[in-house]
C-alpha positions in Angstrom: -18.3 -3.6 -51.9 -17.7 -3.5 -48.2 -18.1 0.1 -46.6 -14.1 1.4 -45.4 -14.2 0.5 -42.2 -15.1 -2.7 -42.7 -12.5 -3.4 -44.5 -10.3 -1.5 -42.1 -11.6 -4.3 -39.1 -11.0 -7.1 -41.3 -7.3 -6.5 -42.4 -4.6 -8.2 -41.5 -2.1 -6.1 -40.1 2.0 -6.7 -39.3 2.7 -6.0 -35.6 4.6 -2.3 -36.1 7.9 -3.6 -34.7 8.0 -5.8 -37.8 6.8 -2.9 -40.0 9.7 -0.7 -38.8 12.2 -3.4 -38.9 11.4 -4.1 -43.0 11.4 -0.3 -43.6 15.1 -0.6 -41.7 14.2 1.1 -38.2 15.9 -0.7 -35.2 14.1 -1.2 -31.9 15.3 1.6 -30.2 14.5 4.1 -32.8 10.3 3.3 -32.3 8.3 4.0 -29.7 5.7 1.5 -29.6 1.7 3.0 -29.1 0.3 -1.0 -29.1 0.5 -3.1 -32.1 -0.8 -1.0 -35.1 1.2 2.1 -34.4 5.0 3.5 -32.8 6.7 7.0 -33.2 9.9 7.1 -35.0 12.9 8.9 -32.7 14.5 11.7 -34.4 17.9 9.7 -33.3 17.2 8.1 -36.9 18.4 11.3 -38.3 21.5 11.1 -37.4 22.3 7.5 -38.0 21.0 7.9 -41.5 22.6 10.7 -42.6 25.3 9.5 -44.8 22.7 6.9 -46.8 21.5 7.7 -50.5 18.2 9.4 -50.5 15.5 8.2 -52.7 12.7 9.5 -54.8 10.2 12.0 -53.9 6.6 12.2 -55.6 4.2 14.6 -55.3 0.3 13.9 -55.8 -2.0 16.5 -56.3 -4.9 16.8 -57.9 -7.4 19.3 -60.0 -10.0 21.7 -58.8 -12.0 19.9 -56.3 -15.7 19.2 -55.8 -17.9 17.8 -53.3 -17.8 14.3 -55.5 -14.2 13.6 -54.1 -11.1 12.8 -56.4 -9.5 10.9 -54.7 -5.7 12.2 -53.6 -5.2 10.3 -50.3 -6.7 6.8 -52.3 -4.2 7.4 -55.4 -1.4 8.5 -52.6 -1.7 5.0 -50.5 -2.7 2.8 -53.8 0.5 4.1 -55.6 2.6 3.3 -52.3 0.7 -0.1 -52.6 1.6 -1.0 -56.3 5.0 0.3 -56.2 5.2 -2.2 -53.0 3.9 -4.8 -55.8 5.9 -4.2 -58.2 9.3 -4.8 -56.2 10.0 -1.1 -55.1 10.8 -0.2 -51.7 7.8 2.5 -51.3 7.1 5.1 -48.5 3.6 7.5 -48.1 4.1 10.7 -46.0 0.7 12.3 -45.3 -0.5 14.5 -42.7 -3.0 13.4 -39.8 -6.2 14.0 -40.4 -7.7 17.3 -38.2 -11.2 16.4 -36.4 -12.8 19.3 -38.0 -13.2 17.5 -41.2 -13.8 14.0 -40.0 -17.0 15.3 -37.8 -17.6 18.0 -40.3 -17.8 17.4 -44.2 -14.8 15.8 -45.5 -14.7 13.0 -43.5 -11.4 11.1 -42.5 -8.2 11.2 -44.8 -7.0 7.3 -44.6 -7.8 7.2 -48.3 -10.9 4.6 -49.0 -12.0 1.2 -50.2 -8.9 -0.9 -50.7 -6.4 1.8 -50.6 -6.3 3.0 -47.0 -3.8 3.3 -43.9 -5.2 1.1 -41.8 -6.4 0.8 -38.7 -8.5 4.1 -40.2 -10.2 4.8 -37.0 -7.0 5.4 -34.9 -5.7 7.5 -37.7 -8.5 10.0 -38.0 -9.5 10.0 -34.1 -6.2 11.8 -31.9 -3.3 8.9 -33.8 -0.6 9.8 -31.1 -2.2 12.9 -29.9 0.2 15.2 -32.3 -2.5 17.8 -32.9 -3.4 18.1 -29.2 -0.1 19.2 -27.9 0.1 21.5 -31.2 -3.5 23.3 -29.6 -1.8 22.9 -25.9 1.4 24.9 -26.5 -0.7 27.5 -28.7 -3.3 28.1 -26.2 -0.3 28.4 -23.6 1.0 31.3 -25.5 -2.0 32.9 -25.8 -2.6 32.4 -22.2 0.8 33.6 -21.5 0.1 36.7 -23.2 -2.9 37.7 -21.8 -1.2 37.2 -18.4 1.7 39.3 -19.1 -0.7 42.2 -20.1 -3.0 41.6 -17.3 0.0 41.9 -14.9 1.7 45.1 -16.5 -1.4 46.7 -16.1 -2.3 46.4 -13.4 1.1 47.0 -11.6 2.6 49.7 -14.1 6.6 49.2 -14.9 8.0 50.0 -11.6 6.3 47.4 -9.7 6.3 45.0 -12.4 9.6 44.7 -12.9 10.4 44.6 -9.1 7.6 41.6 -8.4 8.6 39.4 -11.3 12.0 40.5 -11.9 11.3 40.4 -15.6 11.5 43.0 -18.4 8.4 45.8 -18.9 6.9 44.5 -22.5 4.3 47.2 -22.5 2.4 45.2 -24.9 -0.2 46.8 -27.0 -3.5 45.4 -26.4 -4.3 46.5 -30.5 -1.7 44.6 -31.1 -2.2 41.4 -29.7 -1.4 39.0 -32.8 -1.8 35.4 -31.4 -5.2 34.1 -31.2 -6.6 30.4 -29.0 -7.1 27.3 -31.4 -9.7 24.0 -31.3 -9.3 21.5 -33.6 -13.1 21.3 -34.3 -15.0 23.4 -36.5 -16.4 26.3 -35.0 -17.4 29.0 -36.5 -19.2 31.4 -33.1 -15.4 31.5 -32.0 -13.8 33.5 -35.0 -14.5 37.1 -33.4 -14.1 36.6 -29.6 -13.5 39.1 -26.6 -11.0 38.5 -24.2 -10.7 39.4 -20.4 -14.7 40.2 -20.2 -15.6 40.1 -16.3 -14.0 42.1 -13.2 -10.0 41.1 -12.6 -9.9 39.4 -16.4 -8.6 42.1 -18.3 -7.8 44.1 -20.3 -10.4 43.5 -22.9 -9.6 43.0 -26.2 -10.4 41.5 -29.4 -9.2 37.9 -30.6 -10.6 34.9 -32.0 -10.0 31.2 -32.5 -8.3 29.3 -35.6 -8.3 25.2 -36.1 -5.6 23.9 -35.0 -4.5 23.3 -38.6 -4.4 27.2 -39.1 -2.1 27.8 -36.3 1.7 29.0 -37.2 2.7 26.0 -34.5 1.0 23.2 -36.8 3.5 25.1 -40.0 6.1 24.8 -38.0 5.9 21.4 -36.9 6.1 20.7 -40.8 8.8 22.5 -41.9 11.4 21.6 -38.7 14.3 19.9 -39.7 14.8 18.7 -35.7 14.2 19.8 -32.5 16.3 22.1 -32.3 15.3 24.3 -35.4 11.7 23.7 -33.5 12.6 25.4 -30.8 14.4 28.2 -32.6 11.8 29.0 -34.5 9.0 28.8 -31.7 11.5 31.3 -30.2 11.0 33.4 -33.3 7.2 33.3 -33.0 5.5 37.3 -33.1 2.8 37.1 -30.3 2.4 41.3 -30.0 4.0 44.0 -30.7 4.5 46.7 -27.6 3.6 50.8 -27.6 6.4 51.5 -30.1 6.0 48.9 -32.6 8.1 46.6 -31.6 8.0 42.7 -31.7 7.1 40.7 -28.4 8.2 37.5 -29.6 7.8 34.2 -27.4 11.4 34.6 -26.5 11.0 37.3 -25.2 7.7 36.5 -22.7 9.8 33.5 -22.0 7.1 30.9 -23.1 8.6 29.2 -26.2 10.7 26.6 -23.4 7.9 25.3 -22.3 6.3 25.4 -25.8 8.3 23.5 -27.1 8.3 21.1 -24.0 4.6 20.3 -25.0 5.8 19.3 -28.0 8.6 17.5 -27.6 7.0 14.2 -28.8 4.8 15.7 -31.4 7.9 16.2 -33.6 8.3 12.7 -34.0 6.6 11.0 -37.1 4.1 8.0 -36.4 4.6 4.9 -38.5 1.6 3.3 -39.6 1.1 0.9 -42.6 -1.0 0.4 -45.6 -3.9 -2.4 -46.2 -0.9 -4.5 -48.5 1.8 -4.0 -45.3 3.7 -0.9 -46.9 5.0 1.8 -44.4 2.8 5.1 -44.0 4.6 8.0 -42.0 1.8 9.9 -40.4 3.1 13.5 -39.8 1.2 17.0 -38.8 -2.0 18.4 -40.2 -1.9 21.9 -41.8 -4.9 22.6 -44.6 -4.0 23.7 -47.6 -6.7 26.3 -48.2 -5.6 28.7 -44.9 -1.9 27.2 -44.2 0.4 25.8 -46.6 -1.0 21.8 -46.3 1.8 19.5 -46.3 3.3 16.9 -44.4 6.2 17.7 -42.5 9.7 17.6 -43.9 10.9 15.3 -41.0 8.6 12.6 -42.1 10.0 12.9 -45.9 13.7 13.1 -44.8 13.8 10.2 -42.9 11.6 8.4 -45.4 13.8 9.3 -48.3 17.1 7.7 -46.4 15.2 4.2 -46.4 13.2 3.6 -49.4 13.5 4.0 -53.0 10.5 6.2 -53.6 8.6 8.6 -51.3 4.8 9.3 -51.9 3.2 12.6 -50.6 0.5 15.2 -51.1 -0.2 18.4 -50.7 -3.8 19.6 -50.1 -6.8 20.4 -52.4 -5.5 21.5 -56.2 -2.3 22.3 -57.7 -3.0 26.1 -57.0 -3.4 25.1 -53.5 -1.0 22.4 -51.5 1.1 22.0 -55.0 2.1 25.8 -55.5 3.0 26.1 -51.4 5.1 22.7 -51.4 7.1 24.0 -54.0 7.2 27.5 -53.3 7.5 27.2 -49.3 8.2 23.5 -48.3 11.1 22.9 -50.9 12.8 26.5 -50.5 13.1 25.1 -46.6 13.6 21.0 -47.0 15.6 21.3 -50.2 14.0 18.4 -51.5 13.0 18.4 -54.9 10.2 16.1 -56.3 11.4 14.0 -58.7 7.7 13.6 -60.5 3.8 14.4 -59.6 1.4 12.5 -59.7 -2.4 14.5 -61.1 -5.6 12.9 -59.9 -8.8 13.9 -61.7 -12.0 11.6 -62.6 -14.7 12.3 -65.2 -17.0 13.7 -62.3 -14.6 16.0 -61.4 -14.2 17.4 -64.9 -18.0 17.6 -65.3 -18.6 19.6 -62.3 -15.8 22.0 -63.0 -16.9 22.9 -66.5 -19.0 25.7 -65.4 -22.1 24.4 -66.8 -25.1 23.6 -64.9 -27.2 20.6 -65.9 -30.4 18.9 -63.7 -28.7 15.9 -65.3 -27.2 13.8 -63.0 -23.4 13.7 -63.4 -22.4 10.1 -63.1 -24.5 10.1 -67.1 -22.2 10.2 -69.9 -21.9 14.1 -70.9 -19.5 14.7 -73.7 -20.3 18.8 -73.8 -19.3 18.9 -70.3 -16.5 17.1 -70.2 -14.8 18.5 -73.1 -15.6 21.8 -71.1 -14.3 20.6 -67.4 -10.6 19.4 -69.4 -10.0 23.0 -69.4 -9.5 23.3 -65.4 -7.2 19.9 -66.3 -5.2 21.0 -68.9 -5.0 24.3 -66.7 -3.4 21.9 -63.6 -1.0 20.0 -65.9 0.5 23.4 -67.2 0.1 24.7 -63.4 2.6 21.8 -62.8 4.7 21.4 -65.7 5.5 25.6 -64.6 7.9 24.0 -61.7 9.9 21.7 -64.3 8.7 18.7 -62.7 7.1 15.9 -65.2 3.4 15.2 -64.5 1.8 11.9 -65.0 -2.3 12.0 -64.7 -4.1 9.5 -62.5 -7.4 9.2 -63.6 -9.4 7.6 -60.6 -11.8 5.2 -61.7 -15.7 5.2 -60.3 -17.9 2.5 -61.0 -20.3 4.9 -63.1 -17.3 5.7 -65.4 -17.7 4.2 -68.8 -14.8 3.1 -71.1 -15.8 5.6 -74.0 -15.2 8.9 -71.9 -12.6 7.4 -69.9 -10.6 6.5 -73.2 -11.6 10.4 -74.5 -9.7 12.1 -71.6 -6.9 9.6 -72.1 -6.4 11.0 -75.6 -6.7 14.6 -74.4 -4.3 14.1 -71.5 -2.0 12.5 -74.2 -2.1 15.9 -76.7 -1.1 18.0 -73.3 2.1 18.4 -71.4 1.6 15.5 -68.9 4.5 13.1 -69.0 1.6 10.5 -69.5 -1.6 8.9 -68.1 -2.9 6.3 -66.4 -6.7 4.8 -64.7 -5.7 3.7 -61.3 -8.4 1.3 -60.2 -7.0 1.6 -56.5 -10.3 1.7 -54.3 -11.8 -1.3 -55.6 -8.8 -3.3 -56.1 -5.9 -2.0 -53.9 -2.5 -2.5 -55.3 -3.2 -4.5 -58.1 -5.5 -1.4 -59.7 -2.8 1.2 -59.8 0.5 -1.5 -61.0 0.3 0.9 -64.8 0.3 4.0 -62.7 3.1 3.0 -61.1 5.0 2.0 -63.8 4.2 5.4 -65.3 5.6 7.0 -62.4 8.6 5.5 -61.7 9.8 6.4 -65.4 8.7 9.6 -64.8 10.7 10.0 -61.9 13.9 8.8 -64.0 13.6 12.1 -66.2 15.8 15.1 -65.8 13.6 17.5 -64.1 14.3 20.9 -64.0 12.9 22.4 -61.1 12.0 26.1 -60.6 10.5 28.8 -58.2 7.9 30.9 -59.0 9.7 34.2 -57.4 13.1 34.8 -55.8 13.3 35.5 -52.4 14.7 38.6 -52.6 11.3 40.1 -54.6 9.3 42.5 -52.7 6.0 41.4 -50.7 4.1 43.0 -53.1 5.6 41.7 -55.9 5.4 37.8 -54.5 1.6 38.3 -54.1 1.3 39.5 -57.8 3.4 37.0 -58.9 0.9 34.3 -57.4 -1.9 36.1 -58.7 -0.8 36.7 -62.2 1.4 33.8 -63.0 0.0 31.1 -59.9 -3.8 31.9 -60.9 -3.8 33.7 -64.2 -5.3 36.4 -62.5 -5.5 39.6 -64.3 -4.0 41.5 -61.2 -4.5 41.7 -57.5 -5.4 44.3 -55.1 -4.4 45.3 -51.4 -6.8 46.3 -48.8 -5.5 49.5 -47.4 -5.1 47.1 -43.9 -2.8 45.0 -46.4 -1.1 47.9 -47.7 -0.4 49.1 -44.3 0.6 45.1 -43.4 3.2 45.4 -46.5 5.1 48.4 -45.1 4.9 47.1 -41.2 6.5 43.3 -42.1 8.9 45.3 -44.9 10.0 47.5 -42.3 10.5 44.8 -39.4 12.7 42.6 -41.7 10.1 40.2 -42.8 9.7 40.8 -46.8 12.5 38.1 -47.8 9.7 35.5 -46.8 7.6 33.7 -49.1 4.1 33.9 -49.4 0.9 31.7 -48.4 -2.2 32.3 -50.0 -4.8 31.5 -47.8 -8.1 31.5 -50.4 -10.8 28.9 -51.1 -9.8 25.5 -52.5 -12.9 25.6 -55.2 -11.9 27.3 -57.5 -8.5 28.9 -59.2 -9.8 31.9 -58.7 -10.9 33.4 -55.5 -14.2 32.7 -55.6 -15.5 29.5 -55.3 -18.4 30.2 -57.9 -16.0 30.7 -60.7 -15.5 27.1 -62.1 -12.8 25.5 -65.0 -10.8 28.2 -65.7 -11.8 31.8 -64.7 -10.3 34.6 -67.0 -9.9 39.0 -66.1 -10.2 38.3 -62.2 -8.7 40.2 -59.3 -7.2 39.0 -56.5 -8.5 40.8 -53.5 -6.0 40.7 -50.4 -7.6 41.8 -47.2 -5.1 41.3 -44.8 -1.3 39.5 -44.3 -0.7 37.6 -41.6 3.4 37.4 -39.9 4.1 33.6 -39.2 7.8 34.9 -38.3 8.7 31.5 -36.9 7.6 29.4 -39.8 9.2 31.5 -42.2 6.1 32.8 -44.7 3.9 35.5 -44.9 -0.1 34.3 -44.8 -2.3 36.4 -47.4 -5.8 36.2 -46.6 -8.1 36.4 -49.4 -11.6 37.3 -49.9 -13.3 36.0 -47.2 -12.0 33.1 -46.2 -11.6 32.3 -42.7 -9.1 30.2 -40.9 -12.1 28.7 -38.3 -14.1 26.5 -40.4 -18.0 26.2 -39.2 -20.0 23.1 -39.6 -22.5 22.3 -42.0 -26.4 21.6 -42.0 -25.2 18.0 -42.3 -22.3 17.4 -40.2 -20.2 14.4 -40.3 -20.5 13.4 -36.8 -24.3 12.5 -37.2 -22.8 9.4 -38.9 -20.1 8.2 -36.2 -21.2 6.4 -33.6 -19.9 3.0 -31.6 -22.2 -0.5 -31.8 -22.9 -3.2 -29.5 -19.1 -4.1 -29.0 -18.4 -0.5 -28.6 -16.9 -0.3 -32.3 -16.6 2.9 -33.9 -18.9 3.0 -36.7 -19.6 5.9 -39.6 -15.9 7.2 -40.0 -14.8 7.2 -43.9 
């Protein structure tokens, strides 16, 4: 089979202006980045707003493992078949961060014959979104450190006379906004600032990845520019002497914030390897932010097709649990269906059970073992009221007797029913019965459900996801957290739901505890006020919100050849 990017190069693509006029965009509404790719105008809001809205479809997936399930493949390859099979079909996904691409994961244009295509503009800058997200950051922090710099060294009198702006008196302790790179980095987490003579005061910080940052959250869960630039407004950089919030209103920054930004807001329209329509929009990860695309993308979307195709990141305990429990309290968008993408390796590697054999070798023991983190997922999902349908993701290794076993154990469990999509090796013609299966699911009565009212305590939220989100046995605060809980209670803050930023391998929170883990404890170190987003970030254990790169990183692959082609993405 040809590598991804081959068969990237060798598609034939529709010019983008006849790709936005199928979907039902006019000229005016698309800004045109060459042939392959335009930004949508958020003038299309208004002109759609009286239109039926379609169906929206979530795709998730199980635990997952360094053999790949799969989401992003089953995400386009559904779009694809339901293209094929004479429904008007949508993907929203987020743009791939370069941390991943040159780190471990790789890009996120799906694979094979399931991709957005061209792949290497989509995982290399696209339209440049993620670089103004890391511009109008960094220009807060720089904006901050200015302010402090200034006020110190002048004192209040002189301050206020020179700039003819309000005394902060900022609290260098208290400085809460950190720099961001959209690169994996991992010397950068603990940084001083304002080292060196006429650079102060010093103080501690550190940089996130871009997809970490509270901008990148809210450039998801914006309904317009507007509620962009009230809630950049909204954003808590410090607090001063007394306690009090410095917001970026009130250093006068979120303007020009916002100004950097002004065309990231827009969706990109790009297109599938079959000519369906593929709304690129923001890049938040699912393990440290709440990893969805943005609700922009969906809404606009959702007024021009029938169905609507998007993921959240990593498992249903990850992306799944914070599109439900964060993006839907703020779109008001309610799936109709998800779609549950797991393959036999998958299954094998979370059973818990080591083996020196290798695991593309039929392995009944283990795979009757690994169903348990399924069966977990399905029950994770069913929780929300929504109906689940399983997409199994063929490999070539897979063989027809364990592949019909887990069809018959999927069919004794709660899913709404199951399905091999064949996708990667045979584009939209390998996932028609998955789509099928979907579509009928998405004509059920769902009845849709939080995990925890908005009017529950902090503490209480974080329990909730521990207990009933993880099947935790409890969790516990870090006396910083504890502290954390009474500060954001007392400043107004504890109606806001709650992102759990923990690692992605397991349900647990620690990524050596495969399938299902049983009698754990949640450990909460610190919380994390993302004021202008509208959640509260839980860190827990230790995971960080700067990746590092591996002993093997990505980017020893990529490289350009003779015609100065970009080789070694996928």
């Amino acid at each position: 089979m040809l590598t991804d990017m081959d068969i990237s190069s060798r598609a034939s693509l529709k010019h983008v202006a006849q790709l936005g006029a199928e979907l039902g965009l006019l000229p005016e509404e698309m800004i045109l980045f060459g042939s392959t790719k335009a930004k949508v105008d958020l003038g299309v809001q208004q002109r759609l707003a009286g239109q039926s809205t379609g169906k929206l479809i979530i795709v998730t997936a199980v635990t997952p493992t360094p053999h790949g399930e799969g989401k992003t493949v089953t995400s386009i390859g559904l779009t694809q078949s339901l293209k094929a099979i004479g429904k008007k079909a949508c993907a929203c996904i987020r743009q791939p961060s370069m941390g991943p691409v040159f780190g471990v994961k790789g890009g996120a244009a799906g694979g094979g014959y399931a991709q957005v295509v061209p792949m290497q503009e989509l995982n290399l800058h696209l339209t440049g979104d993620i670089h103004a997200v890391s511009s109008a950051h960094n220009l807060g922090a720089a904006a901050i450190a200015a302010r402090l710099f200034h006020e110190s060294r002048l004192g209040q009198v002189e301050f206020e006379a020179q700039s003819g702006q309000a005394f902060l008196d900022i609290d260098p302790a208290q400085i809460r906004w950190h720099r961001v790179l959209d690169h994996n980095d991992r010397c950068l987490r603990q940084v001083q600032v304002g080292l060196g003579e006429n650079n102060g005061p010093v103080y501690e910080s550190g940089f996130d990845i871009t997809a970490a940052s509270e901008l990148m959250a809210i450039l998801s869960l914006s309904h317009n520019l507007a509620d962009m630039r009230a809630r950049i407004g909204r954003l808590v950089l410090a607090l001063n002497r007394q306690g009090q919030v410095i917001s970026a209103e009130d250093l006068g920054v979120a303007g020009a914030m916002t100004a950097i930004m002004v065309d990231a807001i827009k969706p990109t329209l790009m297109q599938t390897l079959n000519g369906a329509p593929c709304l690129i929009h923001a890049g938040p990860f699912a393990n440290i932010a709440h990893g969805n695309s943005s609700i922009i993308a969906d809404d606009i979307a959702l007024k021009l097709v029938d169905y609507v195709i998007t993921e959240g990141g990593f498992g249903s305990d990850m992306g799944f649990e914070k599109f439900c429990n964060i993006k839907v309290r703020q779109s008001g968008q309610v799936p109709s269906a998800a779609v549950l993408v797991t393959t036999l390796k998958a299954l094998k590697a979370n059973s818990g059970i080591e083996s020196d054999t290798d695991i593309n070798t039929p392995d009944e023991i283990r795979l009757e073992a690994g169903f348990a983190n399924l069966n977990w997922h399905i029950n994770n999902v069913a929780r929300y009221g929504i109906p689940v349908v399983v997409a199994i993701n063929r490999f070539t290794t897979d063989t027809e007797a364990e592949l019909q076993w887990l069809i018959n154990a999927v069919n004794q469990t709660a899913a709404f029913g199951c399905e091999v999509s064949d996708a990667f090796s045979q584009g939209e013609a390998g996932a028609i019965e998955l789509a099928h299966t979907v579509v009928r699911a998405a004509e059920t009565e769902s009845q849709f459900s939080l995990l925890y009212p908005d009017d529950a305590s902090l503490e209480a939220k974080l329990s909730t996801l521990a207990e009933v989100g993880y099947g935790a046995a409890g969790m516990s605060l870090s006396d910083e957290a504890k502290q954390q809980v009474r500060e954001f209670t007392s400043l107004g803050y504890a109606h806001l739901p709650v992102c759990m930023a923990k690692t992605p391998l397991s349900i647990s929170h620690d990524p050596m505890q495969k399938g299902v883990p049983k009698d754990f404890i949640v450990p909460i170190r610190a919380l994390v006020l993302n004021a202008g987003a509208g959640f509260v970030t839980a860190l827990v254990g230790n995971v960080m919100t700067m990746p590092g790169l591996g002993i093997k990183p990505g980017y020893l692959k990529i490289d350009i050849d003779g015609a100065g082609e970009i080789v070694g993405l996928g």
